[in-house]
C-alpha positions as CSV (number, residue, x, y, z in Angstrom):
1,X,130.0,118.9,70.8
2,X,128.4,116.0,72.5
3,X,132.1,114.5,73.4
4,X,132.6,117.9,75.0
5,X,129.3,117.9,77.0
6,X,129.8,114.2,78.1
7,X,133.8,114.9,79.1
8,X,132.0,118.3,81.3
9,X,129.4,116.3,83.0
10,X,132.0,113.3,84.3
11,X,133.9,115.9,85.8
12,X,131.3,117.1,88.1
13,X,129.9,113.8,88.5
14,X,132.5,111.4,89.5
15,X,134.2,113.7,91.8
16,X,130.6,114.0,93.8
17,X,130.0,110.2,93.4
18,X,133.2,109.7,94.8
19,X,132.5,111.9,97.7
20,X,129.6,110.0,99.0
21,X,131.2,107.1,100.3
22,X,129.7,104.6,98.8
23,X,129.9,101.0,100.5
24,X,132.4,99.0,97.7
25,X,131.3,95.8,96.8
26,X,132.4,92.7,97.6
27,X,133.3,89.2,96.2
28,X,130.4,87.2,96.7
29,X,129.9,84.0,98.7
30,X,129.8,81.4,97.1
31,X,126.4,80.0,98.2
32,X,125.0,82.7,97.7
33,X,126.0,82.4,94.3
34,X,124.9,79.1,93.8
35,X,121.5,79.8,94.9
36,X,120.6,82.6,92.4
37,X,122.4,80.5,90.0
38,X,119.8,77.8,90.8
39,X,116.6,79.9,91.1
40,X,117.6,81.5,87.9
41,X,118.4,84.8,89.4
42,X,122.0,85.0,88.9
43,X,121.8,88.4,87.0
44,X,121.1,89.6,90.7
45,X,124.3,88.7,91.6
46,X,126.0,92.1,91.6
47,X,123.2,93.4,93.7
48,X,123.9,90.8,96.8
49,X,127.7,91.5,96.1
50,X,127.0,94.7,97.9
51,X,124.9,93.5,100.8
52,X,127.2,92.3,103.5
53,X,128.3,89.0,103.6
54,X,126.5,88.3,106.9
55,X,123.3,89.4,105.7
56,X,122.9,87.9,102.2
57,X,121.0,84.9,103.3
58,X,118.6,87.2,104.9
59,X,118.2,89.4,101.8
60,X,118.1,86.1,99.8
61,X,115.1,85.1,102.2
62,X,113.2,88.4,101.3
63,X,113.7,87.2,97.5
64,X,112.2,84.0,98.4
65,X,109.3,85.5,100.9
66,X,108.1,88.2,97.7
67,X,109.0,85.6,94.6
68,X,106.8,82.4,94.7
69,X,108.6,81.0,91.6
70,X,112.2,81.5,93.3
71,X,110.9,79.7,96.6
72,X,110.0,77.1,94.5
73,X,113.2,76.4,92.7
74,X,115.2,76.9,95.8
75,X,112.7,74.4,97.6
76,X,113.8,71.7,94.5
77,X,117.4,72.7,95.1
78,X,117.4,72.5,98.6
79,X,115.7,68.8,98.3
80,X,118.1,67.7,95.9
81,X,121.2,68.9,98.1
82,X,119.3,66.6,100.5
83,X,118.8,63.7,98.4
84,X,122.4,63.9,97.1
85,X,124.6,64.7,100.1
86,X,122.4,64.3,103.0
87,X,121.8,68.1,104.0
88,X,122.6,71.8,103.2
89,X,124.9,73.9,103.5
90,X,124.7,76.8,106.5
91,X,123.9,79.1,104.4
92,X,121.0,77.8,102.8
93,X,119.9,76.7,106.1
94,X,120.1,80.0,107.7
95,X,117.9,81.3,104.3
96,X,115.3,79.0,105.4
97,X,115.5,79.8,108.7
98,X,115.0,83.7,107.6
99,X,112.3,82.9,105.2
100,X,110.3,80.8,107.9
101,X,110.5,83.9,110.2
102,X,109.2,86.3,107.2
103,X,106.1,84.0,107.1
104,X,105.6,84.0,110.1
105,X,105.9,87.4,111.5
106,X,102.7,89.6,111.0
107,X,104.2,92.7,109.5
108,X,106.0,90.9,106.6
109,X,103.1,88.1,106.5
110,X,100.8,90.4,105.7
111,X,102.9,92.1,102.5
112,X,104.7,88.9,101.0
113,X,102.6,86.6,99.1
114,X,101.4,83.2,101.4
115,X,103.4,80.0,100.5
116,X,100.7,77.2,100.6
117,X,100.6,74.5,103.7
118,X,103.0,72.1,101.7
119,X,105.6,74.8,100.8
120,X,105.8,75.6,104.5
121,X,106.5,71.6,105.3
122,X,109.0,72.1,102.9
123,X,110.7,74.8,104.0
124,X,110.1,73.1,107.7
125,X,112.2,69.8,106.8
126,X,115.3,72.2,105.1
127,X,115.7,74.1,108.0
128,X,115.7,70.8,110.1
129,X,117.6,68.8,107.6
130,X,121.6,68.2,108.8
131,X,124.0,70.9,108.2
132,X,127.5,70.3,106.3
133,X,129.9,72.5,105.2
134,X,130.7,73.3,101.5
135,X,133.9,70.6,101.8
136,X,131.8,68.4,102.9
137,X,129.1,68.3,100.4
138,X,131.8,68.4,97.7
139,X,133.6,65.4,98.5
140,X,129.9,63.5,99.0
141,X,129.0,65.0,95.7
142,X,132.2,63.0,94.2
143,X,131.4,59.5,95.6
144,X,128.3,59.2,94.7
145,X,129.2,60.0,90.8
């Protein structure tokens, strides 16, 4: 009975998911990956692979502005990309830039928690730290092992 009821219900449901157009999801970039991988947040990853490619660092940055644990992980990551190769990739840098904004504007000031003085410096100096490409900070990654 409950194979018959389960059987009834995809047929009215699928064909009405179906018909709403959903946006399909995407493979995810790559940075992006790597920094919910590094915050510990890679279970969000099939969220982001439906926000648009363009805008993931920007979503990312909301994570960041409303997660005080995940800014501080992605502050040690971004500091160690720095320490290793130099600088970050665009991607994080243009999450940075995002999350600075967030702070900073009084709508979404006012509603995420406040980073303290010395997180802001931090996020300062990864926005103004050089910017290389994923190739880049590859092949710097395999000299210096």
């Amino acid at each position: 009975m409950r194979l018959v009821l389960f059987a009834a219900a995809l047929a009215v449901f699928v064909p009405a998911v179906r018909a709403q157009d959903l946006p399909p999801a995407h493979v995810l970039n790559f940075n992006c990956l790597e920094a919910l991988a590094a915050v510990g947040k890679s279970d969000l990853a099939g969220i982001f692979s439906y926000v648009p490619d363009n805008d993931t660092a920007a979503a990312f940055a909301d994570l960041l502005a409303h997660r005080p644990r995940v800014l501080r992980k992605f502050l040690a990551k971004g500091e160690s990309d720095v320490r290793q190769v130099g600088g970050v990739s665009q991607w994080d840098h243009d999450a940075t830039a995002y999350a600075i904004s967030i702070f900073s504007l009084p709508p979404a000031a006012l509603a995420a928690p406040k980073p303290s003085s010395s997180q802001l410096k931090r996020l300062r100096a990864l926005a103004d730290a050089p910017v290389l490409t994923l190739e880049e900070m590859t092949a710097r990654r395999s000299i210096k092992r």
